[in-house]
C-alpha positions as a Markdown table, in Angstrom:
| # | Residue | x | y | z |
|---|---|---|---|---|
| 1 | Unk | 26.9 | 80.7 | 59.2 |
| 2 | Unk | 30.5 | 80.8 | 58.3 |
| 3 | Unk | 30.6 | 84.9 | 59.1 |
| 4 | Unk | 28.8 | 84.0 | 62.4 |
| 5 | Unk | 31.6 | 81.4 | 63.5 |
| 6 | Unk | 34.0 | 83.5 | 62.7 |
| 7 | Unk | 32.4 | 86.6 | 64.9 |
| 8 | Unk | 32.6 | 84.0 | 68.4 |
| 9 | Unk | 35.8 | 82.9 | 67.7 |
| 10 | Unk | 36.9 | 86.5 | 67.1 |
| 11 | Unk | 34.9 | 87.2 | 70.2 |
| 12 | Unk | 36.4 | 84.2 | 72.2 |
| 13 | Unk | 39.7 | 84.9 | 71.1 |
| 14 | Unk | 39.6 | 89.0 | 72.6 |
| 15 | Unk | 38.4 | 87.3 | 75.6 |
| 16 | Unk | 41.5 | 85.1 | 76.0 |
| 17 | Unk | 43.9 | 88.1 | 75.2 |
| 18 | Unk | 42.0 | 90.5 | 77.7 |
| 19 | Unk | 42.1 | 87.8 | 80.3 |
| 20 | Unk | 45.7 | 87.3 | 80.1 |
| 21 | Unk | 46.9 | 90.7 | 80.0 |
| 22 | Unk | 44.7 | 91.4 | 83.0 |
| 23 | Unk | 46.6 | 87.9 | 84.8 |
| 24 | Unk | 49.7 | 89.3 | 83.6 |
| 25 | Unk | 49.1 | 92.8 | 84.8 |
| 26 | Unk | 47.9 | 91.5 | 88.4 |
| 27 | Unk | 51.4 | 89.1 | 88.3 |
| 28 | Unk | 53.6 | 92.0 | 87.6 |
| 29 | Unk | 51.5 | 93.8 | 90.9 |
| 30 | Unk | 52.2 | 91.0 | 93.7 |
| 31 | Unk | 55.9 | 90.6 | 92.3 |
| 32 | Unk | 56.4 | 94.7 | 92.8 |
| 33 | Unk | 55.0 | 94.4 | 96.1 |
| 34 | Unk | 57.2 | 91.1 | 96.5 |
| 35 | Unk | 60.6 | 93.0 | 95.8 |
| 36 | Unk | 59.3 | 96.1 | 97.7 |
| 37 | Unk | 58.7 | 94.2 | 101.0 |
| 38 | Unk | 62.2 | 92.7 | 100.5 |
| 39 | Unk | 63.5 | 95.9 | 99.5 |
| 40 | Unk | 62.2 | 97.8 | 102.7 |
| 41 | Unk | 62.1 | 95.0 | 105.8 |
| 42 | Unk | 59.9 | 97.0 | 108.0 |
| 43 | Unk | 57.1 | 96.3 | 105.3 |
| 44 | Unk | 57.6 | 92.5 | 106.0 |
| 45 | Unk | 55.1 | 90.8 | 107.4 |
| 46 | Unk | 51.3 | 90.6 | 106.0 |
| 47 | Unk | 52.5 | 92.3 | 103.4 |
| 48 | Unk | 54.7 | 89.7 | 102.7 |
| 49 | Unk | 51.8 | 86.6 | 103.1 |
| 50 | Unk | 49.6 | 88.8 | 100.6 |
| 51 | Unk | 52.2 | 88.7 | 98.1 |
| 52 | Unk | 53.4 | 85.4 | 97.7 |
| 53 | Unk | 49.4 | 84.1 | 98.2 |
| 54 | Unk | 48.8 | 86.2 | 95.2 |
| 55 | Unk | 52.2 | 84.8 | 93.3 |
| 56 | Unk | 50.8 | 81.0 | 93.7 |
| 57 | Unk | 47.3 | 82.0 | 92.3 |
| 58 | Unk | 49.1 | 83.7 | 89.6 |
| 59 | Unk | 51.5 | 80.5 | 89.2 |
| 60 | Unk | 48.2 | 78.3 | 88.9 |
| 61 | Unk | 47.0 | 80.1 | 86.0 |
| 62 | Unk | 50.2 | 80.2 | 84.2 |
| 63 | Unk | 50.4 | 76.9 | 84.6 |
| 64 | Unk | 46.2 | 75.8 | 83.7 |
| 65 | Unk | 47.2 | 78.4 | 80.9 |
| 66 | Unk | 50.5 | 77.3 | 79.1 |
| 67 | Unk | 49.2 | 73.2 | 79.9 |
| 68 | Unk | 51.6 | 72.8 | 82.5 |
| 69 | Unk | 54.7 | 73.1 | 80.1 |
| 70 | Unk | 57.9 | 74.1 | 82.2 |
| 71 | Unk | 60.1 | 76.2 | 79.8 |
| 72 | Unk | 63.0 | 75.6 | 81.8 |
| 73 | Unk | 63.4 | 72.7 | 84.0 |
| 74 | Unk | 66.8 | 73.0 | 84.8 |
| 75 | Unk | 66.3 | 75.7 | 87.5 |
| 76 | Unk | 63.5 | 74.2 | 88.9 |
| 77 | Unk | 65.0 | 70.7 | 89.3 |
| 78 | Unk | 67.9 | 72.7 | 90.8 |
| 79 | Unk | 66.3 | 74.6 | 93.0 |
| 80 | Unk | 63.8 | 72.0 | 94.3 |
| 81 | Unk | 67.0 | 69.7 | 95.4 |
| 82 | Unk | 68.9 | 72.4 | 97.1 |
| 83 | Unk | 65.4 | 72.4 | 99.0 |
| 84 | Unk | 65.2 | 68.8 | 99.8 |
| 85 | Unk | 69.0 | 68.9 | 101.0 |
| 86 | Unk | 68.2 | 71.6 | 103.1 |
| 87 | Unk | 65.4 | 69.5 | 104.4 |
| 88 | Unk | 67.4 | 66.9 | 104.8 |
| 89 | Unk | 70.4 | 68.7 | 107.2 |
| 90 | Unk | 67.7 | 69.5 | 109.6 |
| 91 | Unk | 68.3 | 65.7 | 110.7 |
| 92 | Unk | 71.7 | 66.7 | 111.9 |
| 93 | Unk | 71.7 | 70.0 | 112.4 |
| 94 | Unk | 72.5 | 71.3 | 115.8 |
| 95 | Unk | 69.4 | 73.4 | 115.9 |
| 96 | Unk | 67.4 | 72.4 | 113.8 |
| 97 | Unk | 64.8 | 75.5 | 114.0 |
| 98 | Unk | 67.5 | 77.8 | 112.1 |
| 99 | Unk | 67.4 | 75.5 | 109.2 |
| 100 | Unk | 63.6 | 75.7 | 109.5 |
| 101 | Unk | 63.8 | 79.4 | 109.2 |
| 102 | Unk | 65.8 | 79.2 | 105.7 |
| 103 | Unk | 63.7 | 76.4 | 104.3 |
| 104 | Unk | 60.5 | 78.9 | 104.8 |
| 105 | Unk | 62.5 | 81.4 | 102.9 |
| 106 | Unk | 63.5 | 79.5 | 100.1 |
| 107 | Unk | 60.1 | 78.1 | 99.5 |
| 108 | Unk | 59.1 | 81.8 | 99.3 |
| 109 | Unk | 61.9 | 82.2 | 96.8 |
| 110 | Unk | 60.8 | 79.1 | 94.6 |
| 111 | Unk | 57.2 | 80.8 | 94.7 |
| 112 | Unk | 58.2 | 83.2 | 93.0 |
| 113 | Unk | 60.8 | 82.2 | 90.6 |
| 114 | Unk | 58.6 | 79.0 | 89.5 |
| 115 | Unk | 56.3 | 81.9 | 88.8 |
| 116 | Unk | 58.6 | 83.8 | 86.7 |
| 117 | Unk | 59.7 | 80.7 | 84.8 |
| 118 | Unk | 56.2 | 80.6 | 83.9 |
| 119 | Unk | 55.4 | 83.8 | 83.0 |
| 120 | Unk | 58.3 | 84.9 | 80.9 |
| 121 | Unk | 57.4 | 83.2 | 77.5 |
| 122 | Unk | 59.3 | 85.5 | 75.5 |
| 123 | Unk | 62.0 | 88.6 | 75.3 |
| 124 | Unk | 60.0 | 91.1 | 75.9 |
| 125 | Unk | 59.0 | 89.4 | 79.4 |
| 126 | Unk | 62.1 | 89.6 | 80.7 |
| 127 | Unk | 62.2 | 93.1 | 80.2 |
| 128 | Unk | 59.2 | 93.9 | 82.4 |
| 129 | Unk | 60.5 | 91.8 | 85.1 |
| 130 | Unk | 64.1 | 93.8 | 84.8 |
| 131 | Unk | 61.4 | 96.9 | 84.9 |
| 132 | Unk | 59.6 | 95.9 | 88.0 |
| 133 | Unk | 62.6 | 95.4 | 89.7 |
| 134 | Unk | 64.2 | 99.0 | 88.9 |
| 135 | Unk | 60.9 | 100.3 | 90.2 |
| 136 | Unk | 60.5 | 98.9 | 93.0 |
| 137 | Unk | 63.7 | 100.3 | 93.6 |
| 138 | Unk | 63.4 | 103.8 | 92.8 |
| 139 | Unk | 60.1 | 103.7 | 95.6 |
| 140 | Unk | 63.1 | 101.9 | 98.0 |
| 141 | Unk | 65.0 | 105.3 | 97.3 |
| 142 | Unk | 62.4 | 107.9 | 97.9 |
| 143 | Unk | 61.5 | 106.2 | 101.2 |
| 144 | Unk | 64.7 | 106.6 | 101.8 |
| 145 | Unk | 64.6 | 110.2 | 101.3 |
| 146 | Unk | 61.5 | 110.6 | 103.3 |
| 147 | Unk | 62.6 | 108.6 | 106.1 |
| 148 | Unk | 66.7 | 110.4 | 106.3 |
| 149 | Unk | 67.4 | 112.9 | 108.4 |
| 150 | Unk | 70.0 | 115.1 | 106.6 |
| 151 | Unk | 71.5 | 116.8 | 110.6 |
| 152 | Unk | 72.3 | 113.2 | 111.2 |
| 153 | Unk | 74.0 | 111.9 | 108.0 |
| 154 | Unk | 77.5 | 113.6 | 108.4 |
| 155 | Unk | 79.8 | 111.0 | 108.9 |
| 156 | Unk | 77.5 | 108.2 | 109.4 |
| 157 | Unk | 75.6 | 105.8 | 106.7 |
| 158 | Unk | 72.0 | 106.1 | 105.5 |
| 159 | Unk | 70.3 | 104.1 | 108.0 |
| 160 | Unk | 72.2 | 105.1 | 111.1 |
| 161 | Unk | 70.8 | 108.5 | 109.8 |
| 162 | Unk | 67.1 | 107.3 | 109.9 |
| 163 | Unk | 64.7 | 105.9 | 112.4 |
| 164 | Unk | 65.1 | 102.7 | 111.2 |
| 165 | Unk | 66.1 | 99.1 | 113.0 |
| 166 | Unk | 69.3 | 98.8 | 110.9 |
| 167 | Unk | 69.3 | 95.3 | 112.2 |
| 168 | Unk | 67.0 | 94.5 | 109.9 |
| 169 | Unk | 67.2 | 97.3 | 107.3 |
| 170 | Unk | 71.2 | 97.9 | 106.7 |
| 171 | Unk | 73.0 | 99.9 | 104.2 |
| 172 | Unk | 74.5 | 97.7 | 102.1 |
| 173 | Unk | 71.2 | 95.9 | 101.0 |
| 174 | Unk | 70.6 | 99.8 | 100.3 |
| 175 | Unk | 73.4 | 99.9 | 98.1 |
| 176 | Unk | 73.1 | 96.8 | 96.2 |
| 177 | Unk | 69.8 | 97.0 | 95.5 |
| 178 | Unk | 70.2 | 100.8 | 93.6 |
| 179 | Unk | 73.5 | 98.8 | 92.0 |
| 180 | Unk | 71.3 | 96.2 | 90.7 |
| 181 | Unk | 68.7 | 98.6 | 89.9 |
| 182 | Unk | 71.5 | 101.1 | 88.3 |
| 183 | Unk | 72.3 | 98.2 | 85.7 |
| 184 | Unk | 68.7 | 97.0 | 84.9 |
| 185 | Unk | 68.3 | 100.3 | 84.1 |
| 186 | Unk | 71.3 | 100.4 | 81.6 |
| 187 | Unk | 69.9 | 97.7 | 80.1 |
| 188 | Unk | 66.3 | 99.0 | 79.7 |
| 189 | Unk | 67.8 | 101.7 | 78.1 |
| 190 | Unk | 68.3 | 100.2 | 74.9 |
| 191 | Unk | 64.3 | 100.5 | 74.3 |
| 192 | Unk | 64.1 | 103.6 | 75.3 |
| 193 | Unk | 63.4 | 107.0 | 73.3 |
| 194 | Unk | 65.2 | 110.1 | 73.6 |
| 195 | Unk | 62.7 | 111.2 | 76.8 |
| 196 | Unk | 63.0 | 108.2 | 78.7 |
| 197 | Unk | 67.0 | 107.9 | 78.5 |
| 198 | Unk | 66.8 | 111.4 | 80.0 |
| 199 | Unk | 64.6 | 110.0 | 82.9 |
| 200 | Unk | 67.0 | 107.2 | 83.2 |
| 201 | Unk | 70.2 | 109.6 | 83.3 |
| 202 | Unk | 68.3 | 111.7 | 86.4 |
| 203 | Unk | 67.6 | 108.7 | 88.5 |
| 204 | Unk | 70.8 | 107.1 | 88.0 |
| 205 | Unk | 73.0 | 110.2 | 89.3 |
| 206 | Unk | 70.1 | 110.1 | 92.4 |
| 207 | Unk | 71.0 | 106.0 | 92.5 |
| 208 | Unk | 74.7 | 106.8 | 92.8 |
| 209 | Unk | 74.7 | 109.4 | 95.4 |
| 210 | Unk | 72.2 | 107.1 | 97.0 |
| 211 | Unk | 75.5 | 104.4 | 96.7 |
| 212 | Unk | 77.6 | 106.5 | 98.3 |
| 213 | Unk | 75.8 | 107.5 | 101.3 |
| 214 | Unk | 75.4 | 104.2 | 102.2 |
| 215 | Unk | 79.2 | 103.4 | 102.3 |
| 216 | Unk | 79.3 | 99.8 | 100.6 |
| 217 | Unk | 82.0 | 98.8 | 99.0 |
| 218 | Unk | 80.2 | 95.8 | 97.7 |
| 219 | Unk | 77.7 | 98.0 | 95.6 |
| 220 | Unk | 80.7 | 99.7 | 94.4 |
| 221 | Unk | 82.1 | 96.8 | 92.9 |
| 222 | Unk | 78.7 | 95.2 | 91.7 |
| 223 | Unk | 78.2 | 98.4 | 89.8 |
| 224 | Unk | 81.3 | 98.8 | 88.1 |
| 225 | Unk | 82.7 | 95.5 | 87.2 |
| 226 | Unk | 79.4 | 94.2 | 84.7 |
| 227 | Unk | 79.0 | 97.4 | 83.3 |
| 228 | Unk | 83.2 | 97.6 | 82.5 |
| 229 | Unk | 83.1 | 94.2 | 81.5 |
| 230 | Unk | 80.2 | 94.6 | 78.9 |
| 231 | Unk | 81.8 | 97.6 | 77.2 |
| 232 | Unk | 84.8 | 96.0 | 77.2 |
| 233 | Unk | 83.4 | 93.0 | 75.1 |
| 234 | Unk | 80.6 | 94.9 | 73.3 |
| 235 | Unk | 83.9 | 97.3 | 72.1 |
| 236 | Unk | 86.2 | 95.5 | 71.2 |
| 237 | Unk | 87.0 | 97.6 | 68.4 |
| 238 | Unk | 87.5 | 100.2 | 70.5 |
| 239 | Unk | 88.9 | 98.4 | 73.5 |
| 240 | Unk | 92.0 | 100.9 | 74.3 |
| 241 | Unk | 89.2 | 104.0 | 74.3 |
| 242 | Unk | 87.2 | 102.0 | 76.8 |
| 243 | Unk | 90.0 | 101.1 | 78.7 |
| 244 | Unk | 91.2 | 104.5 | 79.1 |
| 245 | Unk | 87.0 | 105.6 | 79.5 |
| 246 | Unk | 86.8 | 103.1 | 82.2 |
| 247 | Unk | 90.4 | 104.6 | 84.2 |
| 248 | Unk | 89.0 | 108.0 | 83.8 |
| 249 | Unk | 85.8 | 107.3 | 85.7 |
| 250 | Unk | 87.3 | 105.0 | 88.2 |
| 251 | Unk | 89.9 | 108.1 | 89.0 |
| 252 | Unk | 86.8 | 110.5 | 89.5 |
| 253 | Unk | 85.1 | 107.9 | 91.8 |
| 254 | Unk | 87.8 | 107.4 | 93.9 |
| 255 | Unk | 88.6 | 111.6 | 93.9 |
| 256 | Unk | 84.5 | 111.9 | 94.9 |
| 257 | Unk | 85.1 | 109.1 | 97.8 |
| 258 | Unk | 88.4 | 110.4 | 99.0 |
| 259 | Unk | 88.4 | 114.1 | 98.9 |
| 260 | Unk | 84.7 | 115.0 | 99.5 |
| 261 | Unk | 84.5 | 115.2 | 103.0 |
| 262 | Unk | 81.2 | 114.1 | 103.6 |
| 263 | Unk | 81.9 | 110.9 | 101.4 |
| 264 | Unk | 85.2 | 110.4 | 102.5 |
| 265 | Unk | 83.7 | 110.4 | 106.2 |
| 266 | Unk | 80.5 | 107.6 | 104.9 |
| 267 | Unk | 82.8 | 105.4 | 102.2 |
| 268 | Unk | 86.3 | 106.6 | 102.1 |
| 269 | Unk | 87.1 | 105.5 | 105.4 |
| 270 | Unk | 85.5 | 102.5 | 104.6 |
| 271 | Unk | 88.0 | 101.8 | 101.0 |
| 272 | Unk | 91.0 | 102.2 | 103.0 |
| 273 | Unk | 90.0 | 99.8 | 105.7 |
| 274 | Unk | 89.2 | 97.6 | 102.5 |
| 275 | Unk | 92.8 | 97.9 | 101.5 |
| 276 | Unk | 94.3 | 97.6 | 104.5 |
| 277 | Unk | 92.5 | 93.9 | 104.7 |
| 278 | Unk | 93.7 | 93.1 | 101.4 |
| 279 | Unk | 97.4 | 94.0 | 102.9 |
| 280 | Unk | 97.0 | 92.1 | 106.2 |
| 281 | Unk | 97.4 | 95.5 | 108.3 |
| 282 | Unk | 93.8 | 96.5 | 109.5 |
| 283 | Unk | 93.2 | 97.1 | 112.7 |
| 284 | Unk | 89.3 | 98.2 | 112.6 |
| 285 | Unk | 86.9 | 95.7 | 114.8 |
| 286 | Unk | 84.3 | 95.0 | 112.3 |
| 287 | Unk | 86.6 | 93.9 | 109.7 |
| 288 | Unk | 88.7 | 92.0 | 112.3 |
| 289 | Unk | 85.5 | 90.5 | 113.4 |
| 290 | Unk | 84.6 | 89.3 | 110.0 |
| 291 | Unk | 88.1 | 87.6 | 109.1 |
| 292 | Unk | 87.6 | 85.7 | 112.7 |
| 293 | Unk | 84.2 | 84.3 | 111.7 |
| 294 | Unk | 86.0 | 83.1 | 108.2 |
| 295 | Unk | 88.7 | 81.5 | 110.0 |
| 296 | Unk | 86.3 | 80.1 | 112.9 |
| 297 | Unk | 84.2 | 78.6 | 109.7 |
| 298 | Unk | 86.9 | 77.3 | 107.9 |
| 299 | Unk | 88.0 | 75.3 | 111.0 |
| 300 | Unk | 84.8 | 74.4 | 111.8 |
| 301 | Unk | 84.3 | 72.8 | 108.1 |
| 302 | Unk | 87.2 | 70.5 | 108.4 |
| 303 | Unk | 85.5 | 68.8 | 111.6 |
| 304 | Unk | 82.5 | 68.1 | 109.4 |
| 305 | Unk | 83.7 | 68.6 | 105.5 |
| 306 | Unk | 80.7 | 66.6 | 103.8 |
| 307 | Unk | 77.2 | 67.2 | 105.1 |
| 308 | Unk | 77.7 | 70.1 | 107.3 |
| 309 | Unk | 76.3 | 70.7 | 110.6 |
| 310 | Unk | 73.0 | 72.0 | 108.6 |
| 311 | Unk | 72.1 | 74.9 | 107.2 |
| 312 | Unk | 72.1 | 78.5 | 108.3 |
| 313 | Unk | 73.6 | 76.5 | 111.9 |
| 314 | Unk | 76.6 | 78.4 | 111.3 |
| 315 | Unk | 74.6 | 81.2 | 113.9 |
| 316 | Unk | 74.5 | 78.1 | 116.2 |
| 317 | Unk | 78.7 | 77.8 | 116.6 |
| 318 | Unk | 79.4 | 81.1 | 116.3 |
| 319 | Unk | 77.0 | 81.5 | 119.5 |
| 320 | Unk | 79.5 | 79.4 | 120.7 |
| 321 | Unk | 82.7 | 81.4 | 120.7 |
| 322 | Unk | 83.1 | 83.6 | 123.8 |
| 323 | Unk | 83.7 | 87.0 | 121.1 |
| 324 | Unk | 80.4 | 86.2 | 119.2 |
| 325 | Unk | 78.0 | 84.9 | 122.1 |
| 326 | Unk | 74.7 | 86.1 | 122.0 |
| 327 | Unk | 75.1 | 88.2 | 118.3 |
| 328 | Unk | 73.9 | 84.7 | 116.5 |
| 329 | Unk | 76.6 | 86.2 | 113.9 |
| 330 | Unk | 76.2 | 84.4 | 110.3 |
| 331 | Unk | 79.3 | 84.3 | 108.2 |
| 332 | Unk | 79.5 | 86.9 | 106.0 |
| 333 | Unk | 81.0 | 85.0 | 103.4 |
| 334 | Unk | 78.6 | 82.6 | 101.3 |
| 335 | Unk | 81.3 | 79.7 | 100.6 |
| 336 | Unk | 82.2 | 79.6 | 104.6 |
| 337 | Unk | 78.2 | 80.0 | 105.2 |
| 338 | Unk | 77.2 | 77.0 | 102.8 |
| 339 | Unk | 80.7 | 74.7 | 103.3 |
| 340 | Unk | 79.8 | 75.0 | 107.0 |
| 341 | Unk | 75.9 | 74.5 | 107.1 |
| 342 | Unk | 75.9 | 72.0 | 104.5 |
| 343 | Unk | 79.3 | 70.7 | 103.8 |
| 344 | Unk | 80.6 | 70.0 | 100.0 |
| 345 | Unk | 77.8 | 68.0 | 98.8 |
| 346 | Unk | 75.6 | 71.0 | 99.7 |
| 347 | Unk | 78.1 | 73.4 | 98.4 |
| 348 | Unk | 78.6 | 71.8 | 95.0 |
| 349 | Unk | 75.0 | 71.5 | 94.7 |
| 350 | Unk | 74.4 | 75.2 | 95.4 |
| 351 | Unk | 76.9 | 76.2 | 92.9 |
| 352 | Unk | 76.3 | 73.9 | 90.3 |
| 353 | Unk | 74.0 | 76.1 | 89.0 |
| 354 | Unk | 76.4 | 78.9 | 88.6 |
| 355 | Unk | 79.0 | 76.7 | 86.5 |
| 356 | Unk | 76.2 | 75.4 | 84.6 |
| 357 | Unk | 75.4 | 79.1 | 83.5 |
| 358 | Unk | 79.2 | 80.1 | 82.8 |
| 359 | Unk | 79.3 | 76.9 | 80.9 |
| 360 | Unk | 76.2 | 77.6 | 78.4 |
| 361 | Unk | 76.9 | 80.9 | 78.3 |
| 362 | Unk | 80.4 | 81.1 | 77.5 |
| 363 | Unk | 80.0 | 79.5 | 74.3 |
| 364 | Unk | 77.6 | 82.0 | 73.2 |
| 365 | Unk | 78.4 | 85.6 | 72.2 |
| 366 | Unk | 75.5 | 87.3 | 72.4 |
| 367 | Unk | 75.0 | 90.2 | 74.4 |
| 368 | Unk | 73.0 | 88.8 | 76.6 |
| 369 | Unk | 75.1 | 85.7 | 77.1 |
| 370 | Unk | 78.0 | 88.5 | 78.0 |
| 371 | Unk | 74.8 | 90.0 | 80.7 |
| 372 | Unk | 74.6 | 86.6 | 82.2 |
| 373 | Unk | 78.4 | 85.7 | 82.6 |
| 374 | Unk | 79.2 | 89.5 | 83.8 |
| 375 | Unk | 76.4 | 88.9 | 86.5 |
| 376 | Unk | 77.4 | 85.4 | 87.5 |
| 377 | Unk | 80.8 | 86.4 | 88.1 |
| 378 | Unk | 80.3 | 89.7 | 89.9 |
| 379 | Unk | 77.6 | 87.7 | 92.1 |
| 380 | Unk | 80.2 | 84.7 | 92.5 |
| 381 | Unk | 82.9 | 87.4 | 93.7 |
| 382 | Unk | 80.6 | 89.6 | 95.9 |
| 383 | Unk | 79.8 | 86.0 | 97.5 |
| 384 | Unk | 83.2 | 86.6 | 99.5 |
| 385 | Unk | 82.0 | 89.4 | 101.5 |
| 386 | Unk | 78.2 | 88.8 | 101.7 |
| 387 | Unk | 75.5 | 85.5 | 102.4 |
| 388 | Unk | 73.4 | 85.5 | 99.1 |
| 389 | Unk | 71.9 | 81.3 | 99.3 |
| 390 | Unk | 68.3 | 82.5 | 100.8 |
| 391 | Unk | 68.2 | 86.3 | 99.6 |
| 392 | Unk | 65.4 | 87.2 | 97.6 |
| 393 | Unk | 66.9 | 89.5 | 95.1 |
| 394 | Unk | 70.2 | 87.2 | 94.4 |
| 395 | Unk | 67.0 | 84.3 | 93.0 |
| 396 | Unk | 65.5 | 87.0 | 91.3 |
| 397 | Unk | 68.3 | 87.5 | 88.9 |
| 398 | Unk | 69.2 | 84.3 | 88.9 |
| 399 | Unk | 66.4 | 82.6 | 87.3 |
| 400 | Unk | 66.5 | 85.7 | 84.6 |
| 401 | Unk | 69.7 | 84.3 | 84.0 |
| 402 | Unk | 68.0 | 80.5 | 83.3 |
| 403 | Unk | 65.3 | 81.9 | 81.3 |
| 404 | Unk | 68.0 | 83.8 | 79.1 |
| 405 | Unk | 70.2 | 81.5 | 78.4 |
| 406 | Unk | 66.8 | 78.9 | 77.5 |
| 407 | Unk | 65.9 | 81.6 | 74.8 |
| 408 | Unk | 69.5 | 82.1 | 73.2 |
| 409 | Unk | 69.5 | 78.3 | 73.2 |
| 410 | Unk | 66.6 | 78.2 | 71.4 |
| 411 | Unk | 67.0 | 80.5 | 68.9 |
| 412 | Unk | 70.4 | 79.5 | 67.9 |
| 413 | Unk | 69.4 | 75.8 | 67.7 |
| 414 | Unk | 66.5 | 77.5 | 65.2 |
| 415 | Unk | 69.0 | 79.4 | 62.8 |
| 416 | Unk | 71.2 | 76.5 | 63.1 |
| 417 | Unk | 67.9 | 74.3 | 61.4 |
């Protein structure tokens, strides 16, 4: 009797595991085809609708299977307010169906990162969720390749070369997602053999030129500063060597950008017109356009400094001003995007969760504490120059982030018992 209890409980229990890697298997599906619609717009749509349907089943059985315990609640009481004060500015906004618009995003968003709180229950998660991102990329890229025509990229960036509506599809989402991609790579790395690195090494020289062609200087700087600032503090022993490493490689980036002509013509141009903002002496129309839209939001702040005129209404002034009439232009900056949509109290909520992060993390010196804070800051300072509050791929990292920091928690509180 005792051999035949043990057989159906042995039986049960293969049951349970092949039913959850199956659930796992089909999560790690609708998540790829998640970041892929995100990743290439003109896929958006029912594409879209079948993913995130096939994200909440998945959420309902992660949470019927773990009994409804929330690893980390920190996140989801975060993101669930920033919701509800979204919600809330469409009582004041000026119109209130833009608000709408981002709240419908963001619930996407919460979709999917609830989901991912529930899923990753240990390391080793993470990893495949770092892995189904830097796939999803590398099918971004060969689209790319299909799609470009190579007699129309001298001189112009990757999606002015291809029949694309770079409305909807520009280059720098291009470019930062093969940054992103580029370091989730570098950090898969590490459990990797021999063969595998190789791999890695051939697609990341196809993610840089990819980089380049697309002529953003954000990407630029989200590739390089994380990855400089983990050597530096994974090296300290060796700091001056990396130092010197790091100035070596910057100087042959910056002779690749400048003094290949065809680079030069996509991103070089583009550097100097950087540096010539940074000195107050540019006089290109983009980058004239998007100090204008800081100063317009800045002033515009000040007539309404604590709730904002509700989110994403920024598109609502802007329509406003004679120059930008019509283009429903959104700020390019995040802190002018969320100080004028939703004031300070929606500002400090937003990035509460960022200080939160450098605050756990920065008493903890593990290397993946140093991951989190080098990808906090990097998104904190690319912020500037970009509107990250309802983008799909800025959530995605984040709530790694939160489920990173929960583990190093946890095991230091364990050695510490």
């Amino acid at each position: 009797m005792e051999s035949d209890s043990w057989r159906v409980d042995k039986h049960n229990w293969c049951k349970m595991i092949s039913l959850r890697r199956i659930s796992d298997g089909c999560y790690l599906l609708f998540l790829f085809l998640m970041l892929l619609q995100d990743f290439i717009p003109i896929f958006d749509g029912l594409l879209k609708s079948f993913s995130n349907l096939g994200l909440f089943v998945c959420l309902c059985i992660f949470l019927n299977r773990n009994h409804w315990r929330i690893n980390q609640k920190y996140y989801l009481l975060w993101i669930l307010y920033v919701l509800l004060y979204f919600y809330l500015s469409t009582v004041w906004a000026i119109r209130p169906i833009l608000s709408y618009w981002v709240i419908v995003q963001v619930v996407s968003i919460l979709i999917m990162t609830f989901s991912m709180l529930m899923y990753t229950i240990n390391r080793n998660k993470i990893y495949h969720l770092l892995a189904v991102y830097y796939v999803a990329a590398i099918f971004m890229l060969i689209y790319v390749v299909l799609k470009l025509d190579l007699s129309a990229l001298e001189g112009q960036r990757v999606t002015d070369a291809m029949d694309v509506d770079t409305e909807t599809w520009n280059s720098n989402g291009i470019g930062l997602t093969l940054a992103t991609a580029i370091y989730c790579g570098f950090l898969l790395k590490q459990r990797c053999n021999r063969g595998y690195k190789l791999c890695f090494y051939l697609i990341t020289i196809a993610m840089l030129y990819g980089i380049m062609l697309t002529g953003s200087r954000k990407s630029l700087i989200l590739l390089f500063i994380p990855i400089f600032y983990f050597c530096v503090c994974n090296f300290k022993k060796h700091f001056f060597k990396v130092l010197i490493g790091g100035c070596v490689a910057c100087l042959f980036v910056y002779i690749l950008i400048m003094e290949v002509p065809l680079f030069y013509e996509i991103i070089g141009k583009r550097m100097e017109d950087l540096f010539d903002i940074l000195t107050n002496n540019t006089d290109g129309t983009e980058d004239i356009s998007r100090v204008m839209l800081i100063w317009y939001g800045w002033n515009w702040f000040l007539e309404h400094p604590v709730f904002g005129v509700g989110v994403n209404n920024f598109r609502a002034l802007s329509n406003l001003v004679p120059l930008f009439a019509g283009k429903n232009f959104y700020a390019h900056n995040n802190y002018i995007e969320m100080l004028v949509g939703c004031g300070l109290v929606g500002f400090i909520l937003y990035y509460s969760a960022h200080f939160y992060l450098l605050k756990h993390t920065l008493r903890l010196h593990s290397v993946a504490a140093r991951w989190v804070v080098s990808y906090i800051l990097v998104t904190m300072f690319v912020d500037v120059a970009m509107v990250s509050y309802y983008d799909l791929m800025t959530h995605y990292f984040l709530v790694i982030c939160f489920i990173v920091i929960y583990q190093e928690k946890c095991k230091t509180h364990y050695v510490e018992k």
